[in-house]
N, C-alpha and C positions, 0 to 999 in steps of 0.2 A: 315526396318529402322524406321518406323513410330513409334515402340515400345518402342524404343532406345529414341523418343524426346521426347514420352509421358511420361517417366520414368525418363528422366529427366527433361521436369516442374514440375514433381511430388515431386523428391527430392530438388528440388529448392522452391517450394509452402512449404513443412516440414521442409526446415532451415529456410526459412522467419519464420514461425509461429512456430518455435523452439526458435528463437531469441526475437520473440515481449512478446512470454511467459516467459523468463528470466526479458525482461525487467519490464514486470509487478510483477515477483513476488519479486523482490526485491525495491517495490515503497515504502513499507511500514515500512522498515529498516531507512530511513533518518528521519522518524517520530519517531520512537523510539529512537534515537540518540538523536534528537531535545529535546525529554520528558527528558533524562537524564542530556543529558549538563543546562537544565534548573533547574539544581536542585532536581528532581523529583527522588527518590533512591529506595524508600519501593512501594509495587505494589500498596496498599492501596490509596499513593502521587498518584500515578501514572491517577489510577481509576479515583481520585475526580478533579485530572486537566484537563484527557481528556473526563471526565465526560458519563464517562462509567460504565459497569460493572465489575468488578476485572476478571471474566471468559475473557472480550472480550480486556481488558488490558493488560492479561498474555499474548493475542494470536498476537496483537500488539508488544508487548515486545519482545515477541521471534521468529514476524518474521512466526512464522507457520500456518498463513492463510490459508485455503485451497485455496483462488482462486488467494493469492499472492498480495491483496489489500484492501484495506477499502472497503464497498460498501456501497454507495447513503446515507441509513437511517443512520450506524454509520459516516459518513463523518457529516453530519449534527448534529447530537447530538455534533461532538466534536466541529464545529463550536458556536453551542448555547451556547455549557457553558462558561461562564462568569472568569472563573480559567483557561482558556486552555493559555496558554504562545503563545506570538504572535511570535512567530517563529514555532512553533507545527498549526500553524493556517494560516499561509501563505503558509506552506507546502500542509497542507492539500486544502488548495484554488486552490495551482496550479497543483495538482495534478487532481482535479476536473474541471479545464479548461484543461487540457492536455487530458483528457478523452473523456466531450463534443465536441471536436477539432476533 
């Protein structure tokens, strides 16, 4: 029987950590909504609001992040710029206290 409970905290420990990686990788979908509803259409708009590079805009935009999140150094670039729409910047704020949390 001991098999039986260890196999199941195991399948219970991989839906927990199946679920919190869902929820991560879809963090970075409400920012790209944010970019668009503000206006932001062409990838170029896009770049120079979240004050990126067009490569790291496109990967925002559609969402296909490999790790399913902004990280540290681009969260703060798009905080710096000065063109980021303060809806695209509170997102990205609370996403970086929902992290440090």
């Amino acid at each position: 029987m001991p098999s039986e409970q260890s196999l199941t905290a195991r399948l219970d420990k991989l839906r927990y950590l199946e679920q919190k990686y869902r929820a991560r990788k879809i963090a970075i979908q409400p920012i790209a909504n944010a970019v668009i509803k503000a206006g932001f259409i062409s990838l170029d708009a896009q770049a120079k609001a979240l004050g990126v590079s067009r490569s790291t805009a496109w990967t925002i935009m559609k969402a296909k992040h490999k790790l399913g999140r902004l990280n540290s150094k681009t969260a703060q670039c798009i905080l710096a710029n000065a063109n980021t729409p303060v809806s695209v910047r509170e997102l990205v704020q609370t996403m970086l206290e929902d992290r440090n949390s």
